[in-house]
C-alpha positions in Angstrom: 0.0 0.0 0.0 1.0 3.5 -0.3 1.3 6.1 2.4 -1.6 7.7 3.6 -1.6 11.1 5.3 -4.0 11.1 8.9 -5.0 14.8 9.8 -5.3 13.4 13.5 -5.1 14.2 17.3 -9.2 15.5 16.9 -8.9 13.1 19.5 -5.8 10.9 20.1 -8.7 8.2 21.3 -10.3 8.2 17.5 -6.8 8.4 15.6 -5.4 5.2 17.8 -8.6 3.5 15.9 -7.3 4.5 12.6 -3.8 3.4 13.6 -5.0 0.1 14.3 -7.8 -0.3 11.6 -5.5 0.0 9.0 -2.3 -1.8 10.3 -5.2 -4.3 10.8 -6.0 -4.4 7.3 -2.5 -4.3 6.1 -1.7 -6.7 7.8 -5.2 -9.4 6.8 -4.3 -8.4 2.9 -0.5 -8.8 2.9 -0.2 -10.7 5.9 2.2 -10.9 8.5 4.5 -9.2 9.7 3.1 -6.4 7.3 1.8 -3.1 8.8 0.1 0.1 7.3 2.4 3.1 6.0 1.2 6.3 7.4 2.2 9.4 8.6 0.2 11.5 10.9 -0.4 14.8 11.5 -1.4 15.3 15.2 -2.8 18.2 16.9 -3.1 19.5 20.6 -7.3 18.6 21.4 -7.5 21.5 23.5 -6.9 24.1 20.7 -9.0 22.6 18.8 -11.5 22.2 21.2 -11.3 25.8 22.0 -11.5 27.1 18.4 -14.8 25.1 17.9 -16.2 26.6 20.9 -15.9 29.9 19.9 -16.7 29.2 15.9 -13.7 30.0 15.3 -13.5 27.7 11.8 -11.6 30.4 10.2 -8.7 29.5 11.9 -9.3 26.0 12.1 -10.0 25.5 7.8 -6.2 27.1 8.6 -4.6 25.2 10.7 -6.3 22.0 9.0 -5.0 23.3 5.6 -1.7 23.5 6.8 -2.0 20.0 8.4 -2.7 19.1 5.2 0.3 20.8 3.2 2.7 19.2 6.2 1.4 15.8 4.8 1.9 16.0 1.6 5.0 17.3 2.1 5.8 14.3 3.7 4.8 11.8 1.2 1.4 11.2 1.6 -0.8 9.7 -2.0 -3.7 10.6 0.1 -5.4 12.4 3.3 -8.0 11.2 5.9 -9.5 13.8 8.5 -9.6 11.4 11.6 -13.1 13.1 12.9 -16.3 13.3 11.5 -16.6 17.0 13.2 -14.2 18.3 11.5 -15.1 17.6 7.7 -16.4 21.3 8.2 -12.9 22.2 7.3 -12.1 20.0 4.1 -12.9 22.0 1.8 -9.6 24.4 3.3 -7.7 20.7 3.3 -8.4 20.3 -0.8 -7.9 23.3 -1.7 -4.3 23.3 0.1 -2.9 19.9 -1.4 -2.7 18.2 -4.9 -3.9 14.9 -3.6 -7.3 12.8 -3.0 -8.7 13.7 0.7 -11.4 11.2 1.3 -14.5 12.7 2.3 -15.8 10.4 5.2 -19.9 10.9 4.8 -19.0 10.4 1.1 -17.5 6.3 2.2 -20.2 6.3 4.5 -23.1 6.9 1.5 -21.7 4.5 0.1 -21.7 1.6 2.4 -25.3 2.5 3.6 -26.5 2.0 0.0 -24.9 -1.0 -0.3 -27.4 -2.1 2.6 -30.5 -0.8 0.8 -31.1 1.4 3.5 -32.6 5.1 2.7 -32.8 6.1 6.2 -30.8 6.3 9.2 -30.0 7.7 12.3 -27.0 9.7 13.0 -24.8 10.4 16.2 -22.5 12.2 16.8 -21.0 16.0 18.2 -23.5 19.0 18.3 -21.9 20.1 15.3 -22.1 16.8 13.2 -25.9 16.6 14.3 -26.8 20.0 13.6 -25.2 21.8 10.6 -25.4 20.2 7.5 -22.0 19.2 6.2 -22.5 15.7 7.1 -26.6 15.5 6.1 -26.3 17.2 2.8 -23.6 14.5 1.8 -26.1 11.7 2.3 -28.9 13.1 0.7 -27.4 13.8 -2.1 -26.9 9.7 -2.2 -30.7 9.8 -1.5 -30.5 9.1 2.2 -32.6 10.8 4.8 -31.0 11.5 8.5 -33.2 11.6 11.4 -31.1 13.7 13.8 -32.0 13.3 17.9 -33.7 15.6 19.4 -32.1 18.8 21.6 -32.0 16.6 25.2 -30.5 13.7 23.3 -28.4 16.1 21.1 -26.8 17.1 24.7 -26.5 13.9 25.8 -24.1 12.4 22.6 -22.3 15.7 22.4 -21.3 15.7 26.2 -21.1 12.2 26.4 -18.2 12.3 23.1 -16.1 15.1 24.7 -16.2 14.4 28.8 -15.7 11.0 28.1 -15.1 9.4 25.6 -12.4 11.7 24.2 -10.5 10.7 27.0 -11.1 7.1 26.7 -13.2 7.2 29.5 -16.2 4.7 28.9 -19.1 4.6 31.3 -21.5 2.0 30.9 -24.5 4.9 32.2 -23.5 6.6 29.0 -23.9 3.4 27.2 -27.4 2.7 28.2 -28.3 6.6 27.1 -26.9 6.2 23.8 -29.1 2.8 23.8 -32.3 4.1 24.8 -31.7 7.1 22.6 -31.3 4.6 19.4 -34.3 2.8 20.0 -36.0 5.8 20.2 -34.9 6.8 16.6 -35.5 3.2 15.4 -39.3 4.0 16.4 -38.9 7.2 14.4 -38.1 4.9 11.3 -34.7 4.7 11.6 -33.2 1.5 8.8 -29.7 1.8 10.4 -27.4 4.1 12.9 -24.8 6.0 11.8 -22.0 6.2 14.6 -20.7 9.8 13.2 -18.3 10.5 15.6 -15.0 8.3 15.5 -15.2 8.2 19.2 -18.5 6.6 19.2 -17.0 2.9 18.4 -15.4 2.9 22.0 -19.2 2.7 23.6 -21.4 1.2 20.8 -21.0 -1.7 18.5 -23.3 -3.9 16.2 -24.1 -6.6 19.1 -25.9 -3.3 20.8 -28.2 -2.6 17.8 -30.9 -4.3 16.6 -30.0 -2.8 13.1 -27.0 -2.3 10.9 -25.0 0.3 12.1 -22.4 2.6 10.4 -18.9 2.2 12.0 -17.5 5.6 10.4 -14.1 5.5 11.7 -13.9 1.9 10.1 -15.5 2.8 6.9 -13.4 6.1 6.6 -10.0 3.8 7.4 -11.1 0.9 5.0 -11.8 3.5 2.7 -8.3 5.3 2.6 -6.8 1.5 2.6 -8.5 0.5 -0.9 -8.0 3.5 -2.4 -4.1 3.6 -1.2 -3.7 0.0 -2.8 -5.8 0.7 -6.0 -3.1 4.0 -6.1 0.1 1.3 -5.9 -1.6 -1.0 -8.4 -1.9 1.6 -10.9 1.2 3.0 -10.5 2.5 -0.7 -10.9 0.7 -1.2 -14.5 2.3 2.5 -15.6 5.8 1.7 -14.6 
């Protein structure tokens, strides 16, 4: 596989997941002792964390966009932002570099159609939830996101940074996120997108009834395919 460039550290609990997914993967296609070529961008949480909370994103699409240059620089045949949240930004990340960034709602789509499934539940921060960088993606796939409601919004959002960002996983939580599912499942929910990377620490399939969306896995799986498609190619030109 070729190198792929992780915009990571958004938090150091959901880019350990993309570590592992795709040395994981490496590793089942190529066997052992085989591991994944990456190189990874990692930011400080708390700045980021603080430029969110004041809507900041003009200085984050910067600091993202240089994350991005930094990566390139360094090799990278593709980039991956390791957090659904902050997508807001790639648009700043693709302008900045002359290679593929993989638009994780976009890997998502994909994988929820391959289900049949036109409509789903999504999870994740306040600002994955609520603006529309993440929803607008899937219906233009022709899927419809039913998005908790303001008590529940609090709940996943709160839940994501007091806890799990830390690595912190309190069964509680668990049962919250639970109940909140089932309560979209009534709503019509076909499947449950976990659209925050963190989200995977506290959920998995055996806790849903339907098919959910691991998009930390998808995202990884995603950049791993098209990183071996990229070395194949190259192969047949050379």
């Amino acid at each position: 596989m070729k190198k792929i460039g992780l915009i990571g550290g958004i938090t150091p609990e959901s880019t350990i997941l993309y570590y592992r997914i795709l040395n994981q993967l490496n590793l089942n296609n190529l066997g052992s002792p085989h591991s994944a070529q990456v190189v990874i961008n990692s930011f400080d949480f708390g700045q980021i964390s603080n430029l969110q909370k004041v809507s900041n994103w003009k200085m984050l699409n910067k600091i993202m966009a240089e994350a991005g240059k930094n990566l390139e620089d360094a090799g990278a045949n593709c980039i991956i932002i390791c957090a659904n949240t902050m997508h807001l930004c790639i648009d700043a990340v693709k302008k900045a570099v002359n290679i593929p960034v993989i638009h994780i709602a976009e890997a998502t789509a994909k994988s929820i159609i391959e289900k049949k499934i036109t409509k789903v539940a999504l999870l994740g921060t306040k600002y994955t939830m609520e603006k529309d960088f993440f929803t607008d993606v899937l219906s233009s796939f022709k899927i419809k996101a039913i998005i908790p409601n303001l008590e529940e919004r609090e709940i996943i959002h709160n839940v994501i940074y007091d806890e799990l960002s830390i690595g912190i996983i309190n069964p509680t939580s668990k049962e919250k996120y639970i109940n909140i599912i089932n309560r979209l499942l009534k709503d019509g929910a076909e499947g449950v997108i976990l659209g925050c990377t963190e989200i995977p620490l506290l959920i998995s399939q055996k806790d849903v009834s339907v098919p959910i969306f691991d998009t930390t896995k998808i995202h990884a799986t995603a950049a791993f395919e098209f990183s071996i498609k990229f070395e194949q190619q190259q192969q047949q030109q050379q």
